[in-house]
C-alpha atoms as a printed R data frame, in Angstrom:
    type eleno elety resid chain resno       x       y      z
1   ATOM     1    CA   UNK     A     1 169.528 130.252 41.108
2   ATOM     2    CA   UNK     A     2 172.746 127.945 40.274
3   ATOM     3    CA   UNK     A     3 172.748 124.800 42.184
4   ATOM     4    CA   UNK     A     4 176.220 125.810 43.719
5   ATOM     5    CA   UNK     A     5 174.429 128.903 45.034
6   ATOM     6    CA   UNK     A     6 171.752 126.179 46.195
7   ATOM     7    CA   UNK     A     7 174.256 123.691 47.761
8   ATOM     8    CA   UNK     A     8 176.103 127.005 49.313
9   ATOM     9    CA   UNK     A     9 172.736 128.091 51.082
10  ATOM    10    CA   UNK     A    10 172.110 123.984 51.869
11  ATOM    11    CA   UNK     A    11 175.551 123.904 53.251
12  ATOM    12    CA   UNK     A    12 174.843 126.922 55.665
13  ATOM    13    CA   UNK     A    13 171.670 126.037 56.827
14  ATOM    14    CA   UNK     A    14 173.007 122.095 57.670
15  ATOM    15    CA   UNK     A    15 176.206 124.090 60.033
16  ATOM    16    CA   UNK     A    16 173.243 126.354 61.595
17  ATOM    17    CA   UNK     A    17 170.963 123.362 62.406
18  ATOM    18    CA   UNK     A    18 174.483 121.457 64.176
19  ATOM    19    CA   UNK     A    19 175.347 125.016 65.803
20  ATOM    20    CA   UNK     A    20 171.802 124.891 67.372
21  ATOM    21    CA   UNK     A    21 171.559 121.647 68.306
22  ATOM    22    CA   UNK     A    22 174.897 121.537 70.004
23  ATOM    23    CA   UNK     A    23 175.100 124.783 71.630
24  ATOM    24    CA   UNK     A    24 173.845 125.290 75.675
25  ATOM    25    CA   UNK     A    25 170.482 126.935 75.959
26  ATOM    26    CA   UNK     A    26 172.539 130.468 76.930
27  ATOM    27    CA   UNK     A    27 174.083 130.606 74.080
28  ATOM    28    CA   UNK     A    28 171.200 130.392 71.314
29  ATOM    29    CA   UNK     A    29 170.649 132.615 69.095
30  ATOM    30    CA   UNK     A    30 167.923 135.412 69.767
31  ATOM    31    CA   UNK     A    31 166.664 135.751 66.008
32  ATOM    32    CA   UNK     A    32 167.251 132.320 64.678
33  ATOM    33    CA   UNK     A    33 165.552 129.233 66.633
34  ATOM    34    CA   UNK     A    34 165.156 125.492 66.230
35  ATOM    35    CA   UNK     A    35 163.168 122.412 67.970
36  ATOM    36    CA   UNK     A    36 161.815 119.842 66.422
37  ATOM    37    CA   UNK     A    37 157.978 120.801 66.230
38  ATOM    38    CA   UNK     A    38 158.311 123.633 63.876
39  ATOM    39    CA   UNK     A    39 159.876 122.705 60.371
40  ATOM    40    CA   UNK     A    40 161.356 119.789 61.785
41  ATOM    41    CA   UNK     A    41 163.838 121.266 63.793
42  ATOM    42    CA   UNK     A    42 165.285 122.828 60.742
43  ATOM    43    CA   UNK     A    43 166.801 126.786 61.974
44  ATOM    44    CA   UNK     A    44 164.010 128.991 61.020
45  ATOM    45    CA   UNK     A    45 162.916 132.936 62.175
46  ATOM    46    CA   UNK     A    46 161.952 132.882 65.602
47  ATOM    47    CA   UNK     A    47 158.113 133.808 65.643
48  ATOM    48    CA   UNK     A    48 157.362 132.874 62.563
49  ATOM    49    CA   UNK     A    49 157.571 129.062 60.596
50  ATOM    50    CA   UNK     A    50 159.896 130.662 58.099
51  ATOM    51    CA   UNK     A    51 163.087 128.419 57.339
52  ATOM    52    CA   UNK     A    52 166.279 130.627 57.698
53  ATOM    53    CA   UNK     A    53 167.579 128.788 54.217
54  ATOM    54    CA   UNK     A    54 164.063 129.967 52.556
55  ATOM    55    CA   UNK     A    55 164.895 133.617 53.514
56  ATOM    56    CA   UNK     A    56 168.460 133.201 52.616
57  ATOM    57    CA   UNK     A    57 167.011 132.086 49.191
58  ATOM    58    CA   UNK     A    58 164.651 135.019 48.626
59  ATOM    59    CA   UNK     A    59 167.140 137.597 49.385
60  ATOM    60    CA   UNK     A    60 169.993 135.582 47.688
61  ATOM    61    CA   UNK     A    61 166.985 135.821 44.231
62  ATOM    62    CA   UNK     A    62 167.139 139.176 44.714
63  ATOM    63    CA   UNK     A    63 163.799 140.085 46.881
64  ATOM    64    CA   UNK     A    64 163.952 143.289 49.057
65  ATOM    65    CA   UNK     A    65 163.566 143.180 52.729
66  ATOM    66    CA   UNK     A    66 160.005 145.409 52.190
67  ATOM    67    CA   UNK     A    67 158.957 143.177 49.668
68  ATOM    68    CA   UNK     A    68 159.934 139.878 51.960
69  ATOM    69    CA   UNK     A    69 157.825 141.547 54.674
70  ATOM    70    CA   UNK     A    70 154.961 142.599 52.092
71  ATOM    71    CA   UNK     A    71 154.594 139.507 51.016
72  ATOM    72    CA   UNK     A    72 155.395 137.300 54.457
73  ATOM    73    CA   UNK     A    73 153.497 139.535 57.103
74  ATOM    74    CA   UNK     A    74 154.886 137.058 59.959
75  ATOM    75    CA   UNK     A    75 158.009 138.356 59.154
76  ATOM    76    CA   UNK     A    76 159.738 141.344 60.088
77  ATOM    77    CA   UNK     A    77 162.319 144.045 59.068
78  ATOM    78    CA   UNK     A    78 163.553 143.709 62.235
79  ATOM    79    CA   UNK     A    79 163.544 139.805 62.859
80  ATOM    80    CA   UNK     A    80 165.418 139.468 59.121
81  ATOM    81    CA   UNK     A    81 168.119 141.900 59.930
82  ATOM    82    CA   UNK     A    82 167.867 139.853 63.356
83  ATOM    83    CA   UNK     A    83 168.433 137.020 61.932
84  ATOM    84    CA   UNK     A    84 171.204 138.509 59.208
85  ATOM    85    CA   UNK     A    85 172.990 140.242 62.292
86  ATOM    86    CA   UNK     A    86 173.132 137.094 64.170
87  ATOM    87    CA   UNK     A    87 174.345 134.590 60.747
88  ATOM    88    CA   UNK     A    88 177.025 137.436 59.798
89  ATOM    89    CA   UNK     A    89 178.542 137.788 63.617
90  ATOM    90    CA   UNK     A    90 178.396 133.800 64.084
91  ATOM    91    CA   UNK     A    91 181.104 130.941 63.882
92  ATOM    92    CA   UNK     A    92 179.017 129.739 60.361
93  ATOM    93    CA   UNK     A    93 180.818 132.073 58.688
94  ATOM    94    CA   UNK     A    94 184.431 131.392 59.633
95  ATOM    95    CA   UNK     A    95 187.179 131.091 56.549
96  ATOM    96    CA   UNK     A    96 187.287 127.833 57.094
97  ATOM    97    CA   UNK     A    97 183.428 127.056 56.834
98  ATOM    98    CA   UNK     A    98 182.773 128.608 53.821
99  ATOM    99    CA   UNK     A    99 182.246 126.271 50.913
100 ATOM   100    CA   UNK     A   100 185.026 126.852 48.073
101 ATOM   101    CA   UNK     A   101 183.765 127.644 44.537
């Protein structure tokens, strides 16, 4: 992985952490959760101690969702297409949050 693609996925995952931490309790996401006693507050999969950057990364290297699953039985198909659903239909992704190339 390029370190763009690495600052790119950095960049995300620093907007989700200030989206959590700034948003009322209502509005939280259902897939992706944060507090400070699990990864150090960084966003990560709810259920599970897996980092929503981390996940962004395998799939990003090329990893299948069965093979994320296979290999990371906390996780599953449902809770990463959770957590996809909820990144792709939040304010992260705006056109003017997303880091130029």
């Amino acid at each position: 992985m390029e370190q763009s693609e690495l600052d790119s996925l950095e960049s995300v995952a620093a907007l989700l952490l200030d989206m959590v931490d700034s948003e009322p309790m209502e509005k939280l996401m259902n897939w992706i959760v944060s507090d400070p006693e699990h990864l150090g507050g960084r966003p990560r999969v709810r259920d599970t101690r897996i980092a929503v950057a981390l996940l962004l990364e395998w799939l990003a290297a090329g990893m299948t969702i069965d093979e994320i699953t296979t290999e990371y039985p906390s996780l599953t198909s449902e809770g990463i297409r959770g957590a996809l659903e909820e990144l792709a239909h939040s304010d992260l992704l705006a056109a003017s949050e997303i880091p130029s190339r």
